[in-house]
N, C-alpha and C positions, 0 to 999 in steps of 0.2 A: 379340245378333244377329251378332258380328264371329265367336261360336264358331261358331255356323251356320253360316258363310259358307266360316271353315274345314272344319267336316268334310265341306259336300258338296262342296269343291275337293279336297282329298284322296282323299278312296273315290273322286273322277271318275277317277285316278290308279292306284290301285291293286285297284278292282272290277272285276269282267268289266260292259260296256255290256249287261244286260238291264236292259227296265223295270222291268218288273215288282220286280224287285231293290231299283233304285233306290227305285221309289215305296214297297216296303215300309218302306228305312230312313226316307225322308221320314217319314212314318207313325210310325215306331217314337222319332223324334227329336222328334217332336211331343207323343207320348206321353209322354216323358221332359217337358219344359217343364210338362205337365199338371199332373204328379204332384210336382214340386220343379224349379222353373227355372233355382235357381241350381246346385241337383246336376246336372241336367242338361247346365248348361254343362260341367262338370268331364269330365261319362260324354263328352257328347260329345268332348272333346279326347284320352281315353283311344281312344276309339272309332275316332277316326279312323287313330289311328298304328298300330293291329294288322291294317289291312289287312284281307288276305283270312280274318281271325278273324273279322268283324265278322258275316257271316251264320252261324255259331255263333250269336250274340247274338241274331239276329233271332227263334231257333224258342227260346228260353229263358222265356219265359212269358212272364208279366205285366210290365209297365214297371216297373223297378225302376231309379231312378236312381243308387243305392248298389252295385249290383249289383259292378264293379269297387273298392270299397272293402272289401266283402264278401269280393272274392277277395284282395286284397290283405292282410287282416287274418287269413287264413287258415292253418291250419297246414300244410296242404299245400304252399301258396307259399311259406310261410316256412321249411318244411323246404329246398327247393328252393333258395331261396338260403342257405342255410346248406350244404347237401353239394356245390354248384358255385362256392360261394367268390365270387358274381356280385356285384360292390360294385352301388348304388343310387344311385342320385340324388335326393335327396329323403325325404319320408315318405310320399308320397301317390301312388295309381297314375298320376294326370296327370303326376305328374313325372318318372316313367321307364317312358312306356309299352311301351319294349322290352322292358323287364327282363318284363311279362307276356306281349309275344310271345313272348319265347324258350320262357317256361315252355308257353305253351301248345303249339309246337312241338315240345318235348320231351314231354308228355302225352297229346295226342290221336291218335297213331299206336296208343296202345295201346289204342284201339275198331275201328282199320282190320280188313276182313275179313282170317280169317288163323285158325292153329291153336292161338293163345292167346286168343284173344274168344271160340274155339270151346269151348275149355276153360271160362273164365269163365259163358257161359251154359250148357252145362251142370249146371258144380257149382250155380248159383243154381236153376235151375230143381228140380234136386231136393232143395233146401232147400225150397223152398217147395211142393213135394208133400207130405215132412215134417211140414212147419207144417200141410197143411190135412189131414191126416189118414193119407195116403197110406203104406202101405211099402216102400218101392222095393227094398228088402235091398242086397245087395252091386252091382246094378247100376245102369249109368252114367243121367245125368238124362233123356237122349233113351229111351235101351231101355225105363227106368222107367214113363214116360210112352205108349211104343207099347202095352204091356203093361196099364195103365190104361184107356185109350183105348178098347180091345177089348173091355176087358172092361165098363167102361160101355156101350159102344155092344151087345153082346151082349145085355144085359143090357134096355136100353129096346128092343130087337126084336124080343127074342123072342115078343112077343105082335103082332104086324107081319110076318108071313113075306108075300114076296113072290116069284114066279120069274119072271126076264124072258122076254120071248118069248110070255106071255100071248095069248093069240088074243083079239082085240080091244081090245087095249092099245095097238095100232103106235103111233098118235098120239101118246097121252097118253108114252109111255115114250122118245120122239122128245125130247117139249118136255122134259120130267125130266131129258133127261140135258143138254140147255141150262143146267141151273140149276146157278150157283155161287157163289162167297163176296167180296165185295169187303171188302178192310180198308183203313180211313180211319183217318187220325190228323188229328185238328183241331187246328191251332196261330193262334197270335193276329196272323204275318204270313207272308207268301209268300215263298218264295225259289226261284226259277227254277230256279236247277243248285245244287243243294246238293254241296259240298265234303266237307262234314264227316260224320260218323256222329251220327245222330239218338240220343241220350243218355239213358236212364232217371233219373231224379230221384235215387236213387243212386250214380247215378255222376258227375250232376253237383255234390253235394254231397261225393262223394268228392274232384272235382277242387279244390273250394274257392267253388262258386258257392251261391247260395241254395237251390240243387233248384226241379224243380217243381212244377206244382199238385199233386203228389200226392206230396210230402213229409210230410203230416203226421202225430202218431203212430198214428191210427188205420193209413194206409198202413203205417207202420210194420210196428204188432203183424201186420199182414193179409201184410206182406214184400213186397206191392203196387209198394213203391217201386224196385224190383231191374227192373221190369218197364217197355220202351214199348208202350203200350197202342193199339191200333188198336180202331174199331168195327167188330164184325162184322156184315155187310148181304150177306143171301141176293138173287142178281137171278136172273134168267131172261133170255136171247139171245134176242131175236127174229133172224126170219129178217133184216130190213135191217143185225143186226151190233148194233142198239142193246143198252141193256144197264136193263132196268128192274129196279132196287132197292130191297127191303123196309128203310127206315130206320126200325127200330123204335124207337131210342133217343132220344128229345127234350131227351137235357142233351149233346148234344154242340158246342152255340155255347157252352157257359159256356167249351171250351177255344180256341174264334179260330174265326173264318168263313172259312181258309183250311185247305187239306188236301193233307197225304202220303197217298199210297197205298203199300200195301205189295205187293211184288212176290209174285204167289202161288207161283210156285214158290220162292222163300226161304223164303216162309212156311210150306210143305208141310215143308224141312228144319229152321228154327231156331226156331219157333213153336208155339204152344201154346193153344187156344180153352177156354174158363172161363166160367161164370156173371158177370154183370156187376154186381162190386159194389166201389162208388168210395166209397160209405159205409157210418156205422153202419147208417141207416134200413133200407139194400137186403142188408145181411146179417139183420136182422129180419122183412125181407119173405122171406128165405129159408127160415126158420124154417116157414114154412106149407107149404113143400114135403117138406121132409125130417121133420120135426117140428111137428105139428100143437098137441098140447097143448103143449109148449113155446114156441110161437109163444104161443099163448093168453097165457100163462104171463106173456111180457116184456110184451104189451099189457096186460095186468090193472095190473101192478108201474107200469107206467107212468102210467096214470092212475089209478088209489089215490096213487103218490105224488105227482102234477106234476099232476095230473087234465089230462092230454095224451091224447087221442083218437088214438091213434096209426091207428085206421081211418076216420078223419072228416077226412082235411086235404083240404085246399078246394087246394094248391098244391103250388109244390117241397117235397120232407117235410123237407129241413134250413132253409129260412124257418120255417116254422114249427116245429121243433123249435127253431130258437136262441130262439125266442117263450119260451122257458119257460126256458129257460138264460138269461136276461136280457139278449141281443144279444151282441156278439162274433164273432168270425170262428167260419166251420162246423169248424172244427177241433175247437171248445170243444165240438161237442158231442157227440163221443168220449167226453172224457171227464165230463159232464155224465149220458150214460147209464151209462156203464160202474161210475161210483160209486154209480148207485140200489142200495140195499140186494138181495141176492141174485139180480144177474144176470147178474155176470162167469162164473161155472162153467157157465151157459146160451149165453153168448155163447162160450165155449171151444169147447162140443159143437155149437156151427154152427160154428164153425172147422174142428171135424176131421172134419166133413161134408163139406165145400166137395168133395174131392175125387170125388164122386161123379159130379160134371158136367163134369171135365176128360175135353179131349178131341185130339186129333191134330188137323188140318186135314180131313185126308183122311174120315177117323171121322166126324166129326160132318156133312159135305156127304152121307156115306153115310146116314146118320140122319135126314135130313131128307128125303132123296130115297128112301128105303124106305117108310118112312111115307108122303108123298104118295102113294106107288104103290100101299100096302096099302087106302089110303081111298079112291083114285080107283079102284079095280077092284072096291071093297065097293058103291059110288055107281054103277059102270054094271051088277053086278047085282042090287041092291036100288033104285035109284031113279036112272034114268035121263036123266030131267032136267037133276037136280043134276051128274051126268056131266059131261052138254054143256055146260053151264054152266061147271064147274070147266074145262074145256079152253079153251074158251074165255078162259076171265078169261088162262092160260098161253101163250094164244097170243097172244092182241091188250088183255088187259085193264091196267089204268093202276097205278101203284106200292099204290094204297091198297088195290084190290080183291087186286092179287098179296098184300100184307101180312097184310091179312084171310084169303083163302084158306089162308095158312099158318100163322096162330095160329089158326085153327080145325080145320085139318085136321091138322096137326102138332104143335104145341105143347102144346094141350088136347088134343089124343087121348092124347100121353105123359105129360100129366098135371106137364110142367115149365116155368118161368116163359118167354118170350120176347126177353129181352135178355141179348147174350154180348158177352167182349171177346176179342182176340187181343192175346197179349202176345208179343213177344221178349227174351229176358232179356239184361240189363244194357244192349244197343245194338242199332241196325240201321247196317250200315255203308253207304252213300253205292250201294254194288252193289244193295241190298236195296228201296232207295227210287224211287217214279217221282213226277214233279214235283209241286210243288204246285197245287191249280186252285182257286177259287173254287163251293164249290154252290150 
């Protein structure tokens, strides 16, 4: 209790007075005591003498009370004081917890916006077009990507022609052009004014921290981890300014019940929209898009060998997949599939697919607002009704019926799955970010 006492007389010291702030380390301090009390004590005393590092810490994932031993044990850090010559006090981060402010001082300016982050995310990004199949040739990772973008987006339209100005479209092509993309990043605590640049799982494992949730090798092989991930949520403006949003994706509390938004015009320049796939399971659900009998293929393999129903789960599809992997964190069951006999060269040619559904910002709002307009103008002259109807749900109708309106009129007219993500490679710097709120 006396560390307690210390670290919230301290951060009262050297934290900015928002609540919100505060109640998140409360929270985050609590967290710690859950998971290991007496580690806790220790994080806590490191915690408090780094100051304004501390909300770094707060958006770092899961309570990990080791988390500054972690870094401490690190080669990163231990390079660090070996090229600055910085003697130590002790062997443990409690006992020189400058020695990890300095470091972080010295390392986190290099995520600040600027025309080396700018560098950074692009060479990643078109590494990881590479990876999923893409050939960017001699240009850079943003050109690569406009270029993709287009040509995917050309690509799903062209059986969708639309021309505005349609005579009897004013309305519907009004509300259309209301519609656009919110990106959320879910984190496990809130932090009012963030300082710092919001960090991809490799870069914070570069720095010498655990990484986050999507550290593991499956991210890996996928290069996922390069990536911070926002969910992609289509809204529609009503006239009062509100803003109702299609939340397609139902795993977004596994990452916190508190939320970054990404700013849309950054995201227009440093961002990138993809298919959304966090696991093995959702790259095999992909398999039915791009590749049908290969789909078959890995479901067959699956339950001949594990007799796993890969189209019969009753729940989350990594619960029950670890069922058959004999429990274990969902990491295990990367590679739990990836060993079944004859389905890694299967699981490759969904890799160097992936890039078919990459897309710009801009691209893909256009893709979805094309399409609504080719089907709502097919609806008011073949079946009028359903017209009114459709307008209506776009003018006055609630998140679930907008949602429904658009995997039916969009999603299944293209004939491709409903959930995307937005990534920004390596960081979002502190400019990019607007606060965090509770949904």
């Amino acid at each position: 209790m006396k560390n307690i006492f210390i670290l919230f007389t301290l951060l009262l010291a050297v934290a900015p007075t928002f609540a919100s702030d505060w109640d998140a380390l409360r929270r985050a301090r609590q967290e710690f005591a859950d998971e290991d009390e007496d580690g806790a004590d220790l994080c806590a005393d490191t915690l408090a003498a780094i100051g304004d590092h501390a909300d770094l810490f707060l958006v770092l994932g899961k309570a990990d009370p080791n988390v500054f031993q972690h870094l401490w044990d690190s080669t990163p850090f231990q390079t660090f004081l070996t090229d600055t010559e910085r003697p130590v006090v002790g062997e443990y981060p409690e006992d020189d917890p400058e020695a990890i402010k300095d470091y972080l001082d010295l390392r986190l300016p290099e995520f600040n916006a600027g025309r080396e982050l700018e560098k950074k995310q692009a060479a990643s990004l078109k590494e990881s077009m590479i990876l999923r199949g893409a050939k960017p040739g001699r240009k850079g990772g943003y050109a690569a990507l406009a270029a993709l973008s287009a040509e995917n987006r050309d690509r799903l339209l062209a059986a969708h022609p639309y021309a505005q100005g349609t005579p009897g479209m004013e309305q519907a092509e009004a509300l259309v052009a209301k519609l656009g993309l919110l990106y959320t990043h879910n984190a496990p605590r809130a932090v009012q004014t963030p300082k710092y640049s919001l960090l991809s799982s490799a870069a914070l494992a570069g720095l010498g921290f655990p990484g986050g949730l999507n550290t593991s090798e499956f991210n890996r092989w996928l290069k996922s981890d390069e990536g911070v991930f926002f969910f992609v949520d289509p809204y529609v403006e009503r006239s009062s300014g509100r803003l109702v949003a299609s939340q397609a994706n139902a795993a977004r509390q596994r990452y916190g019940e508190y939320q970054f938004e990404l700013d849309s015009k950054y995201a227009d320049k440093r961002a990138w929209i993809s298919l959304y796939v966090m696991d093995v399971d959702e790259l095999i659900a992909f398999a039915k898009v791009v590749h049908p009998k290969q789909y078959q293929d890995i479901v067959t393999l699956l339950n001949e060998t594990y007799h796993y129903d890969f189209e019969a789960r009753r729940s989350m599809p990594f619960e029950e997949l670890m069922e058959f992997a004999n429990g274990g964190p969902p990491e295990k069951a990367w590679e739990f599939v990836r060993r079944t006999r004859g389905l890694e060269p299967k699981l490759l040619d969904l890799r160097h697919s992936l890039h078919r559904l990459d897309f710009s910002p801009a691209d893909f709002r256009m893709v979805i607002r094309q399409t609504l307009l080719c089907q709502l103008n097919s609806m008011r002259l073949n079946q009028p009704p359903q017209f009114s109807r459709a307008v209506e749900i776009l003018a006055e109708g609630d998140a679930r019926e907008f949602r429904r309106l658009l995997n039916d009129e969009v999603f299944t007219i293209l004939g491709i799955p409903n959930e995307y993500e937005l990534k920004v490679p390596v960081a979002v710097p502190v400019q990019g970010m607007r606060v965090s709120a509770q949904p």
